[in-house]
N, C-alpha and C positions, 0 to 999 in steps of 0.2 A: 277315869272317875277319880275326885281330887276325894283325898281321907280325911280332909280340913279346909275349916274354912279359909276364901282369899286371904284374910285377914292374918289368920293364926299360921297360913304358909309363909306368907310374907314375914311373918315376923320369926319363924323357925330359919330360914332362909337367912337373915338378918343376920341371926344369931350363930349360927354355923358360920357365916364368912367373916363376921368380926372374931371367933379362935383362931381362924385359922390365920388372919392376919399377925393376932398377938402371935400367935406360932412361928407364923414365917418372920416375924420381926425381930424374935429372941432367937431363932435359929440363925437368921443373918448375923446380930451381933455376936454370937459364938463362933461362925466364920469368921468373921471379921479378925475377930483378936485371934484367934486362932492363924489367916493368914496373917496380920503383924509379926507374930511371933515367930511363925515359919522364914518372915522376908528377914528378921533380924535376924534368926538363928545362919541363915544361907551367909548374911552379908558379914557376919562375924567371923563365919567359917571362910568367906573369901578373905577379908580381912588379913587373917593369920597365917591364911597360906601365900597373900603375898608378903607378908614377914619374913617369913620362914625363906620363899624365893628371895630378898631383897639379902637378906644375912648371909645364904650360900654364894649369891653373885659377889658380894662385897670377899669372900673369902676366897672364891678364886681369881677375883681381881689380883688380890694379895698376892697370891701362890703364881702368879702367871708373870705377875711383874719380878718378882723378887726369882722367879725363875729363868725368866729372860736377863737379869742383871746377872745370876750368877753364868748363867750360858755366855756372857762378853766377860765377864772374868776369869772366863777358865783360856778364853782366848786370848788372855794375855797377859796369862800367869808368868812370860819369860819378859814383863816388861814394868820393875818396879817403881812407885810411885814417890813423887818426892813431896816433900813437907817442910816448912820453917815454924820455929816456935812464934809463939802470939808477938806480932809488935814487927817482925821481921817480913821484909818480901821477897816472894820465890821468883829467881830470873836465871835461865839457864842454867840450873843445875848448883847456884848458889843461892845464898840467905843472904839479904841485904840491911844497915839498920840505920836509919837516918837519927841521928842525933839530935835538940834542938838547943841542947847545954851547950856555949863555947868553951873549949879549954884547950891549953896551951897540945901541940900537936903531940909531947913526949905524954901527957895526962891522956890528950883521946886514944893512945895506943894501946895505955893502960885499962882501959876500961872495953876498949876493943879483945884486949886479951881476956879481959876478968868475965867477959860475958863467953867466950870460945871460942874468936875470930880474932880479926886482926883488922889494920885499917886498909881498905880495898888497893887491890892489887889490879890491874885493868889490861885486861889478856887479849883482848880486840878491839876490831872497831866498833862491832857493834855492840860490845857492851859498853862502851864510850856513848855510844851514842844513845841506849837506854838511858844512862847515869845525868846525860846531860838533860833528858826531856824529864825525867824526875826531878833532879834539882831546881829546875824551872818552875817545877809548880811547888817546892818549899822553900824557894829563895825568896825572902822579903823586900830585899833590895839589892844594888849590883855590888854590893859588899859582901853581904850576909852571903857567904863560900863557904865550902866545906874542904877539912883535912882530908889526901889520900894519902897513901901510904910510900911516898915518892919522898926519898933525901939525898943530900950529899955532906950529910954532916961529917961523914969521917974522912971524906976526901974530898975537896974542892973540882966541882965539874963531874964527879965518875957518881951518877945518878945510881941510886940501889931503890927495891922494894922493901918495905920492912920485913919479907922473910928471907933478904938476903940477895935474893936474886940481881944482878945486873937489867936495868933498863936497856930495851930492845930498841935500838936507835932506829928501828924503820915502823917504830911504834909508837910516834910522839905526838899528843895533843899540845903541845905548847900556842901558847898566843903570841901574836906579834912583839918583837922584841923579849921574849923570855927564853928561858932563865936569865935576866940581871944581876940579882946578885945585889941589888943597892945596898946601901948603906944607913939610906935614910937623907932628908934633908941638912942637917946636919949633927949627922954620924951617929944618930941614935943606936945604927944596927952596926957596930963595928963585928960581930961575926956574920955580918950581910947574911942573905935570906937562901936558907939550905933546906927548908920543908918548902912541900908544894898543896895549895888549895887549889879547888876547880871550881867551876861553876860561872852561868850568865844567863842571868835573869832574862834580857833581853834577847836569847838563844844564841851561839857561836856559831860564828864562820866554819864551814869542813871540820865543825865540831873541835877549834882549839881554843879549850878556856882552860892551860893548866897556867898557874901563876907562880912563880918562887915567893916566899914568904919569910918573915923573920919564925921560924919554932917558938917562939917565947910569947906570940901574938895569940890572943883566944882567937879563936872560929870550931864554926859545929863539925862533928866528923861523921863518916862513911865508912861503918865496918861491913865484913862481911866473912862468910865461913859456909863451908859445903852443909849444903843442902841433904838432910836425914832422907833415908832413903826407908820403904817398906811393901808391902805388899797388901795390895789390893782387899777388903773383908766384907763382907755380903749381910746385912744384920737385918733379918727377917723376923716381925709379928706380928701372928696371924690372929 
């Protein structure tokens, strides 16, 4: 039995399913921001905790490396490291200094000395043969030589090193026909040539570019002095 007529059901009907639309359509958009706010708050909170991961990894990156460099330092705390000051090169256990001033071979010694070396003394072959592939690449031309520390100024023939030492006769880079000893063409060098320069642009034969020279002539010099010695230090931060 209907309590109404078709008309006034249908329109009761009507009216109860258009609330509850508005209903469900304002309770949707209150989910709605409500999950927004859920997905921001989650994606913020991921967010920060990979922060938080990124900043711990980055710290024991730190901690792991600097701990592996001091674990190979401690393994060779019995083996001290060597050094040359700025401008100088490290080569077996000496500091090297290439000049690019000429001056007379008595002035390069001076300055060899003023700086804490002397003008290179040459103990093997192979550091002959280092000296010679460096000079090659600062020789500008087959002139452009450098002073070693090789004279016979106080004795004619009896070769000395500037710290006194006698030249090792089964140690000699000389070049074909040297030491001469000229004069000059005419007789410029009446104390003929008692300093020695090295160097060849175009590389030496078995490595012999030493030349007898007048000392009173400019060319660049080649000092050298021992190599500062120290120990190993670990400088970590985190």
């Amino acid at each position: 039995m209907l309590l109404c007529p078709p008309s006034e059901l249908f329109c009761v009907l009507t009216c109860v399913s258009s609330k509850c639309s508005t209903g469900e359509a304002a309770a949707n958009r209150r989910s709605k921001v409500t999950s927004e706010r859920v997905a921001l708050l989650v994606l913020s909170g991921l967010l920060a905790a990979a922060a938080i991961v990124i900043y711990r990894l980055c710290e024991f990156v730190q901690f792991y490396s600097c701990s592996c460099n001091l674990k190979m330092i401690k393994q060779h705390t019995d083996e001290p490291c060597q050094k040359c000051e700025e401008g100088w090169e490290l080569h077996g256990g000496k500091c090297y200094y290439f000049s690019n001033k000429p001056s007379s071979w008595n002035q390069s010694r001076e300055e060899c000395v003023h700086h804490g070396g002397d003008l290179v003394k040459i103990d093997s072959r192979e550091e002959q043969s280092f000296l010679v592939e460096r000079l090659r690449n600062k020789m500008n031309e087959s002139e452009d030589k450098f002073w070693i520390g090789l004279t016979d100024s106080e004795e004619e023939g009896r070769w000395l090193w500037a710290d006194g030492s006698e030249l090792n006769t089964s140690l000699t880079f000389w070049n074909l026909q040297e030491p001469d000893n000229w004069n000059g063409t005419n007789g410029e060098n009446p104390d003929g040539e008692d300093c020695v320069r090295m160097g060849e642009k175009g590389g030496a034969d078995d490595l012999k570019c030493w030349f007898d020279q007048s000392c009173n002539n400019p060319h660049k010099l080649l000092c050298e002095k021992a190599a500062q010695t120290g120990r190993y230090v670990c400088n970590c931060s985190l």
